[in-house]
C-alpha positions in Angstrom: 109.9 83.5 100.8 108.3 87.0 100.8 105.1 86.9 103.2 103.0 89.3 101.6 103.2 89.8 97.5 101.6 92.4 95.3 99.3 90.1 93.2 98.5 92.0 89.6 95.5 91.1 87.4 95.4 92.4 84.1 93.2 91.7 80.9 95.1 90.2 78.2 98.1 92.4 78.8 100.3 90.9 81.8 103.1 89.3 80.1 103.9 92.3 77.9 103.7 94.6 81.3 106.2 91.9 82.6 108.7 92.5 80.2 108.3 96.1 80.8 108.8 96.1 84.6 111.9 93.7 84.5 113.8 95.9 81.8 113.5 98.9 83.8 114.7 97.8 86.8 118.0 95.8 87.9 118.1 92.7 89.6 114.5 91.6 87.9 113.4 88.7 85.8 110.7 86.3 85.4 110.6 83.7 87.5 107.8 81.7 86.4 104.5 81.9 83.5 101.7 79.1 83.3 99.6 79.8 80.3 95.6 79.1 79.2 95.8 76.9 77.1 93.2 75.3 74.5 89.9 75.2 75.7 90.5 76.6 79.7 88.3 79.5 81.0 91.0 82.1 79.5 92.0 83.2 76.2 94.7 80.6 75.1 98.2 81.7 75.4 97.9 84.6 78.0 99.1 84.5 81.5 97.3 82.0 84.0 99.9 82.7 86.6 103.2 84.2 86.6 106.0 85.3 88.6 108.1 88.1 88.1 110.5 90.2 90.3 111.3 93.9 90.4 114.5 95.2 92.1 114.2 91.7 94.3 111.2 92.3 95.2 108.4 89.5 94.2 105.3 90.1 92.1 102.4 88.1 90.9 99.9 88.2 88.2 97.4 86.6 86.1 95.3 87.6 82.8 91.5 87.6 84.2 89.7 84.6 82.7 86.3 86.9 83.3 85.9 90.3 82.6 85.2 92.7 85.6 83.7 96.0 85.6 87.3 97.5 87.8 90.9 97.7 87.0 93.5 99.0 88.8 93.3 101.9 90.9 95.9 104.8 92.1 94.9 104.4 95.4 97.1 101.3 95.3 100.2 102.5 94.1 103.9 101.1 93.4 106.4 103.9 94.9 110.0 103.9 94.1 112.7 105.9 96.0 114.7 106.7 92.8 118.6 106.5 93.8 119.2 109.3 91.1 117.5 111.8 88.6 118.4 110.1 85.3 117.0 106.8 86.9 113.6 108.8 87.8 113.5 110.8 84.1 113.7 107.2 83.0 111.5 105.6 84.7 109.3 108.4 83.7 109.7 108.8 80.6 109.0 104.5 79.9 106.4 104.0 82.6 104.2 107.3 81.5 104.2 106.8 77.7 101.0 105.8 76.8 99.6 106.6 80.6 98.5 109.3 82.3 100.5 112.0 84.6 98.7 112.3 87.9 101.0 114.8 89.3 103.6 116.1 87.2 106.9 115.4 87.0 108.0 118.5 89.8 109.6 119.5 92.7 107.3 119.0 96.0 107.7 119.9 99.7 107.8 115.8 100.4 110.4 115.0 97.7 112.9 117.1 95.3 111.9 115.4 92.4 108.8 113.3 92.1 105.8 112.3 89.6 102.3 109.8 90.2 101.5 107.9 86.9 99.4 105.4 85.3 100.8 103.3 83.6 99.4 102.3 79.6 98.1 98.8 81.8 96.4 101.2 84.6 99.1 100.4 87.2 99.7 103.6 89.2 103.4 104.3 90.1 105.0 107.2 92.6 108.2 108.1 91.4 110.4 109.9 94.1 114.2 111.3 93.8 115.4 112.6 97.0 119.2 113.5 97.6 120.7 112.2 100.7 
């Protein structure tokens, strides 16, 4: 069992960012979803709890029963060491539509090819391709 896990709270929108995150990477599924159901503090139907993993890795997340005045921030961020440049134009191109590009999609001193999104749920992602 993983000792620490990225725990995710979204507003109505986790299991469809779910489905997103497990298609793009391999070796990542859904493990687990509890639901609100009729007349509990959340909106019937939408995640209470879930599971998920990406690449392995585990992940938790929830709908918010309440509504908060914060959401995600980019100064929590998922980075990814891409293992080649069609997997990072990928990842770009399905994780950015909708979002917003915080640093382009470039060549930096740090990394040959790298980009900072946000995500159409607000999760902020660092992509990085480096050749070995």
């Amino acid at each position: 069992m993983q000792k620490v896990t990225t725990f995710l709270m979204f507003d109505g929108k986790a299991e469809e960012a779910m489905k997103l995150y497990t298609s793009l990477f391999k070796d990542s599924a859904i493990i687990s979803i509890s639901r609100y159901e009729a007349k509990e503090a959340g909106t019937e139907g939408t995640v209470r709890h879930a599971t998920f993993t990406i690449h392995g890795q585990t992940f938790m997340c929830i709908d918010s029963s309440v509504m908060h005045a914060f959401t995600f921030t980019p100064a929590m961020s998922l980075y990814v060491n891409c293992e080649t440049e069609d997997e990072i134009d990928t990842l770009f191109e399905k994780l950015s539509q909708d979002g917003e590009v915080l640093m382009p999609l470039n060549s930096y001193p740090f990394s040959e090819k790298f980009v900072w999104i946000n995500d159409r749920y607000g999760v902020s992602w660092q992509l990085s391709f480096a050749q070995k």
